[in-house]
C-alpha positions in Angstrom: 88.4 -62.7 177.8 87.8 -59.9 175.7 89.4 -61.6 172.7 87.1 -64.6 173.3 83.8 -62.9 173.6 84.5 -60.8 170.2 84.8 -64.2 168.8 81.3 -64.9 169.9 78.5 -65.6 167.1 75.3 -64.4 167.0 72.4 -66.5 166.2 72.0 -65.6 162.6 76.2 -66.5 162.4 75.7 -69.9 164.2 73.1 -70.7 162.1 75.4 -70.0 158.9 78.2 -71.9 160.5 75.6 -75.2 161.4 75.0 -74.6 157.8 78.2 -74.7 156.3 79.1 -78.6 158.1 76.8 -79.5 155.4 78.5 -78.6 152.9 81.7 -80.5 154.2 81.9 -83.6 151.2 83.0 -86.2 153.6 79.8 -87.2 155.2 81.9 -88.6 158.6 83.8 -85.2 159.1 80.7 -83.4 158.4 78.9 -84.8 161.3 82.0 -84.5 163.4 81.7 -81.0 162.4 78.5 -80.6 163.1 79.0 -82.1 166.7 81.7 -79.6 167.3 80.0 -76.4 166.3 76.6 -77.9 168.5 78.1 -79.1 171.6 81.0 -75.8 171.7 78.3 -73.0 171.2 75.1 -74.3 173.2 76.8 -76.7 176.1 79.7 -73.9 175.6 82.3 -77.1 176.9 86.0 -75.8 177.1 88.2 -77.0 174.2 89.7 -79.6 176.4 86.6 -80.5 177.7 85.3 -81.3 174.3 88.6 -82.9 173.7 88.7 -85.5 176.2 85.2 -86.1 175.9 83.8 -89.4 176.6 81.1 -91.7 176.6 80.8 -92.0 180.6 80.5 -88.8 181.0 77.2 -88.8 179.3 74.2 -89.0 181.6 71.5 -89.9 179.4 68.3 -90.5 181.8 69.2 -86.8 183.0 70.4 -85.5 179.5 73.3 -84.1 180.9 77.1 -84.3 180.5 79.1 -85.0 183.7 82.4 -83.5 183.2 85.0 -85.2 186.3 87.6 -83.9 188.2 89.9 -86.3 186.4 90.3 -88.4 183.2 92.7 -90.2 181.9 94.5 -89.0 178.9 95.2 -91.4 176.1 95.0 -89.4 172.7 98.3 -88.9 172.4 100.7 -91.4 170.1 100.1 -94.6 171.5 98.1 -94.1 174.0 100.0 -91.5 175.7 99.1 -87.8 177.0 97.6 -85.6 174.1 99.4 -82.3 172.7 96.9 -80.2 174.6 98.2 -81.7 178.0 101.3 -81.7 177.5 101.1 -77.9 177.0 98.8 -77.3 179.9 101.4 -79.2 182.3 104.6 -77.7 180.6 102.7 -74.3 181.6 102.6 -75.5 185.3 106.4 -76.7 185.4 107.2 -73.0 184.7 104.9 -71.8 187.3 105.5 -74.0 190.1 108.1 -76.6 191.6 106.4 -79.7 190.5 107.5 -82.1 187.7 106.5 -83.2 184.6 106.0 -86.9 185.8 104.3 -85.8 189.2 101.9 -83.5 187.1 101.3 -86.4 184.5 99.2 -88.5 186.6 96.5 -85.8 187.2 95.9 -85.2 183.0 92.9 -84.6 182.0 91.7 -82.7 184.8 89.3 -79.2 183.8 90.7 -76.0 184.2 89.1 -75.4 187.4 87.6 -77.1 190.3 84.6 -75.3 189.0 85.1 -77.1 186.2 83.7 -80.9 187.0 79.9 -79.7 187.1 77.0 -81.1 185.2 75.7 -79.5 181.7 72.3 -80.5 180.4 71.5 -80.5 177.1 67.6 -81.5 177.5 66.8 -78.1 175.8 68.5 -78.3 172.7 67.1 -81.7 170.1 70.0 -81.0 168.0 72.5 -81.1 170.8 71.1 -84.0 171.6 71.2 -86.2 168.0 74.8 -84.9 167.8 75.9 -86.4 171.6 73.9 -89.8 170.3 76.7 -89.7 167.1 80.0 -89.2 169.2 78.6 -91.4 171.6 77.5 -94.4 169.2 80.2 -93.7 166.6 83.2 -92.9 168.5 82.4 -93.6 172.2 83.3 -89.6 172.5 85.3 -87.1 170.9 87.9 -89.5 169.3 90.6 -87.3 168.2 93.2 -84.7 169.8 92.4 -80.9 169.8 94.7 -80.1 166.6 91.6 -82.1 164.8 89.0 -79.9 167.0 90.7 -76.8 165.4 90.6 -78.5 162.0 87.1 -79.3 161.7 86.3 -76.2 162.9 88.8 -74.5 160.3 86.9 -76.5 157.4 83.6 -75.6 158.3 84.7 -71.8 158.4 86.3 -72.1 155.0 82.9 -73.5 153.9 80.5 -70.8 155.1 81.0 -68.1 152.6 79.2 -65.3 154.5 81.6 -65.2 157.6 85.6 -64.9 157.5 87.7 -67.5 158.2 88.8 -65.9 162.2 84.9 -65.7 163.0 85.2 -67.7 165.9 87.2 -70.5 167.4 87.2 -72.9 169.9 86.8 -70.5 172.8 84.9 -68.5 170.9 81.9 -71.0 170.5 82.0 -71.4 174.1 81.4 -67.4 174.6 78.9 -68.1 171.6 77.0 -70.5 174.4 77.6 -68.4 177.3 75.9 -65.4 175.7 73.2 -67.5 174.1 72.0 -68.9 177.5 72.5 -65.0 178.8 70.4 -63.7 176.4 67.6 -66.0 177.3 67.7 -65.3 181.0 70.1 -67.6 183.0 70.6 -66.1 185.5 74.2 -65.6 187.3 74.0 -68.7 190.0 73.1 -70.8 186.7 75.1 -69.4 184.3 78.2 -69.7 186.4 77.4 -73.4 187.4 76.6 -74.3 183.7 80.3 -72.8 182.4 82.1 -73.9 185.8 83.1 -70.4 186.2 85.1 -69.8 189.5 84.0 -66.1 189.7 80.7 -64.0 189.1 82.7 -61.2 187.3 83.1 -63.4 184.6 79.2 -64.4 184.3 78.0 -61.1 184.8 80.2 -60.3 181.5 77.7 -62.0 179.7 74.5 -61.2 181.3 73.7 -58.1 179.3 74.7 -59.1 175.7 73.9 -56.9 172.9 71.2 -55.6 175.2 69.0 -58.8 175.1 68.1 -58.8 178.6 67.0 -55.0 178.4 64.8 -55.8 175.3 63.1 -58.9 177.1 62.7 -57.2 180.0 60.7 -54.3 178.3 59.0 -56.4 176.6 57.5 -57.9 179.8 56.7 -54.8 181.6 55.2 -53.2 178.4 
């Protein structure tokens, strides 16, 4: 965790890095970029959430996204379990007596059971018009999470004001986490939003850069 959360962003940085997907010359990448960067560090979705993201999970009377318990996984070659699976299950092997095979039936499933939970996006216009082009365009995220990492890589090397390891995949998510934080969410909220198992993680986040202090003066004062 501590890794993650010094990969977080502030707002000024998430700004520059929204920026820099328009400077990405292919116009399709760019929005895929753009999608990336939006939905990672203000829905704050795990990398393999955002991975396996599809259309059906998308709730769009409620503007929120319904992450399940389990989804099929079918990015891999020919239709078969992505890279990203097939790690998170070759972990388990090593850690327990079940098998590949057995295991292979469950993928994608979230990290947690904490993990299939609903995450608005009704706040957040921009959020919004970048859910309408995976959805439209792609029916969801199309690709595997080597091509998450790449966008994400291209869009770093075109924002010249931060360093190439500014953040990551994770780290957008801990860019989200402390955004909502920041603002107030409180603990129940912020630990249903991220499909957090524990509080200790949550409360991690509830007195970032001493946002919370400063608003709360502010009101009293």
């Amino acid at each position: 965790m501590p890794a993650t959360r010094e990969r977080s962003l502030t707002e000024r940085d998430f700004e520059r890095l929204i920026r820099a997907t328009y400077r990405i010359d292919d116009d399709e990448k760019a929005l895929e970029a753009r999608a990336l960067v939006l939905v990672g560090g203000r829905l704050g979705l795990r990398p393999g959430e955002f991975t396996h993201l599809s259309s059906s999970w998308i709730d769009w009377q409620r503007q929120m996204i319904r992450i399940p318990l389990h989804h099929q996984c079918t990015k891999g070659r020919d239709g078969s379990l992505c890279g990203y699976c097939r790690q998170v299950i070759e972990q388990q092997v090593r850690s327990s007596d079940r098998s590949f095979a057995e295991l292979e039936r469950e993928y994608w499933q979230p990290k947690t059971t904490a993990g299939a939970r609903a995450v608005p996006f009704h706040f957040s216009p921009r959020v919004h018009v970048a859910l309408e082009f995976l959805d439209e365009r792609h029916g969801g995220w199309p690709y595997s999470f080597s091509t998450v990492q790449r966008r994400l890589n291209t869009t770093l090397d075109h924002a010249p004001r931060l360093p190439a390891d500014a953040t990551s995949p994770h780290g957008l998510r801990a860019t989200a986490a402390s955004y909502h934080a920041s603002r107030g969410l409180d603990m129940p909220a912020l630990r249903a939003m991220f499909g957090w198992k524990d509080l200790e993680t949550a409360q991690q986040y509830l007195n970032v850069d001493g946002a919370m202090t400063r608003r709360a003066l502010s009101n009293i004062h």
